[in-house]
N, C-alpha and C positions, 0 to 999 in steps of 0.2 A: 235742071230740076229746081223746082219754086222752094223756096224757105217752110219748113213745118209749122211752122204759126198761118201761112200763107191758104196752105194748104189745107189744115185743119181747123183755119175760119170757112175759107170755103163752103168746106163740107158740113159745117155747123149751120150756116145760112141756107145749104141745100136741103136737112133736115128739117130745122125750122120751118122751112117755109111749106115740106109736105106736109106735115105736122096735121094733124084732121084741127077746125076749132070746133072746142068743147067747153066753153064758156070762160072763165078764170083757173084753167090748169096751169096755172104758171109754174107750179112744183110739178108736175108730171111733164111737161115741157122740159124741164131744165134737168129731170131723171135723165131724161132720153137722151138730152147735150149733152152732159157730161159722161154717158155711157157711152156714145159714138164717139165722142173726141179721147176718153183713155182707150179703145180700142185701135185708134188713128195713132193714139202715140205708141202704142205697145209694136205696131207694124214696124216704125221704122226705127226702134231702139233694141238691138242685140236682145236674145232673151235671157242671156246668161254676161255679164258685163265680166264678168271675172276672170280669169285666164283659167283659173284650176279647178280643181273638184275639193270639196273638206274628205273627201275618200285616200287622199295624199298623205302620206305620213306612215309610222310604226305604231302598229295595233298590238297589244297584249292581250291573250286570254286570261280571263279570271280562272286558274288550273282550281281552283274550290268547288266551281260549280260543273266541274268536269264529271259525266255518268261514269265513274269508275270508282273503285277503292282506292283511298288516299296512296297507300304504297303503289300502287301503280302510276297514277299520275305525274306527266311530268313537273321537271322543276321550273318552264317557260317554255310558252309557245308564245311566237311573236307573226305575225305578219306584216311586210311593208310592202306599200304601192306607192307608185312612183308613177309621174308620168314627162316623159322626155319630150323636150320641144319636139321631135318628129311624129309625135301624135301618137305613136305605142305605147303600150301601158307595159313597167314592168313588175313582177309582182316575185317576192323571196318568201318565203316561209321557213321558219327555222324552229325545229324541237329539241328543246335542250332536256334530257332525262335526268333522272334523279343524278344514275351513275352511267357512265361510259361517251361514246361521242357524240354532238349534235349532229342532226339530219339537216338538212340545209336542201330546198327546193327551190328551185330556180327558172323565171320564163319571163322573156317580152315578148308580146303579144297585141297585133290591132284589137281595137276593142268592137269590132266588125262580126263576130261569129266565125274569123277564120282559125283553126287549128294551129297550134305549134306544139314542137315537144317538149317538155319541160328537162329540163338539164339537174343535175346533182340525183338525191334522192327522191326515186320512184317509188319508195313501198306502196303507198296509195294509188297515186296514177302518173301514168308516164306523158299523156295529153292533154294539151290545155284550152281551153276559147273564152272568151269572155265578150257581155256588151255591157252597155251602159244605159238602161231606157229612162233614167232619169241624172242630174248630175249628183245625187249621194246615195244611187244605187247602183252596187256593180254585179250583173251573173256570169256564174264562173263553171261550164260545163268539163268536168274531169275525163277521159278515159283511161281506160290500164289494159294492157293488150289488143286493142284494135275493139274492145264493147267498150259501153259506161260505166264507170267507177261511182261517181254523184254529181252532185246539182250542189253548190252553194249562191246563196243570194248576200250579199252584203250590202246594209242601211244603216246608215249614219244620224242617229240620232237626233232631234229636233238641237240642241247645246254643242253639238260638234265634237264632244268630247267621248262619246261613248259609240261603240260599232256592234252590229248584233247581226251574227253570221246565222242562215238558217241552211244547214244541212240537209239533203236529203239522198237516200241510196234504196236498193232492195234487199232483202236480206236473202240467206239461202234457200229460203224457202218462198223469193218471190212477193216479201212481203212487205212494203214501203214503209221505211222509216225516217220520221223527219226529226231531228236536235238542233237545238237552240244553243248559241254560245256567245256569252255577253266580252266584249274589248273594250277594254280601255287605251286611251291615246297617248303612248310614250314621248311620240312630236309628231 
């Protein structure tokens, strides 16, 4: 394989030399170079050079802006994602209530669209899938007895420090509801 400077003269002299002449474009000529040649380098340099996702780490819900009456909310809700060198994603969820035990939800999972069941507490849903169509967005399709439970999208902030989960489910009567829940990043 030729050396990328090699390569990417090349194809700059191939350019060049199609090039229509239109008298002194020398700026529209050299638009055109240097938009084929960063297209040439973007080809053979990884799109993602990073090993991990900013999606990694322990998220906190802000419980303030929780839709409920203060006495009801809990006293933390935390989510952590994880992703193990074997390419599964694993994801905890834990609600800690004002008074009595915390729930603790638990699953590794390809981040491929395949199902697993999720271990610990099911009150919400007992199945879980997830993909990743971008690296600081993750969807997380829930089920609770063999239907849908909800849809969460999670996006990572343009600062990396803030997560913002968008909810959605049907209600009993059929009728789609979507919440918003802002996280902050514990690590």
């Amino acid at each position: 394989m030729q050396p990328r400077s090699t390569m990417m003269a090349a194809m700059v002299r191939r350019i060049d030399a199609a090039a229509p002449p239109t008298g002194d474009d020398t700026m529209g000529r050299l638009a055109i170079v240097l938009g084929v040649a960063l297209c040439a380098w973007q080809a053979f340099v990884p799109a993602h050079a990073e090993t991990g996702s900013r999606l990694v780490g322990t998220w906190a819900v802000d419980v303030a802006q929780l839709p409920m009456p203060p006495e009801a909310r809990p006293a933390r809700v935390t989510v952590d994602f994880a992703e193990p060198a074997s390419g599964l994603w694993s994801v905890r969820v834990e609600i800690v209530p004002v008074a009595g035990e915390s729930r603790i939800s638990t699953a590794t999972v390809a981040p491929d669209g395949s199902t697993v069941a999720i271990e610990g507490d099911t009150l919400e849903a007992d199945a879980v899938a997830l993909t990743r169509p971008t690296g600081d967005v993750l969807v997380m399709a829930l089920a609770k007895n063999g239907g849908p439970a909800s849809t969460r999208v999670y996006a990572v902030e343009p600062g990396g420090d803030r997560l913002v989960e968008t909810a959605t489910h049907y209600d009993r009567q059929g009728t789609p509801v979507i919440r918003t829940f802002h996280f902050d990043r514990v690590r």
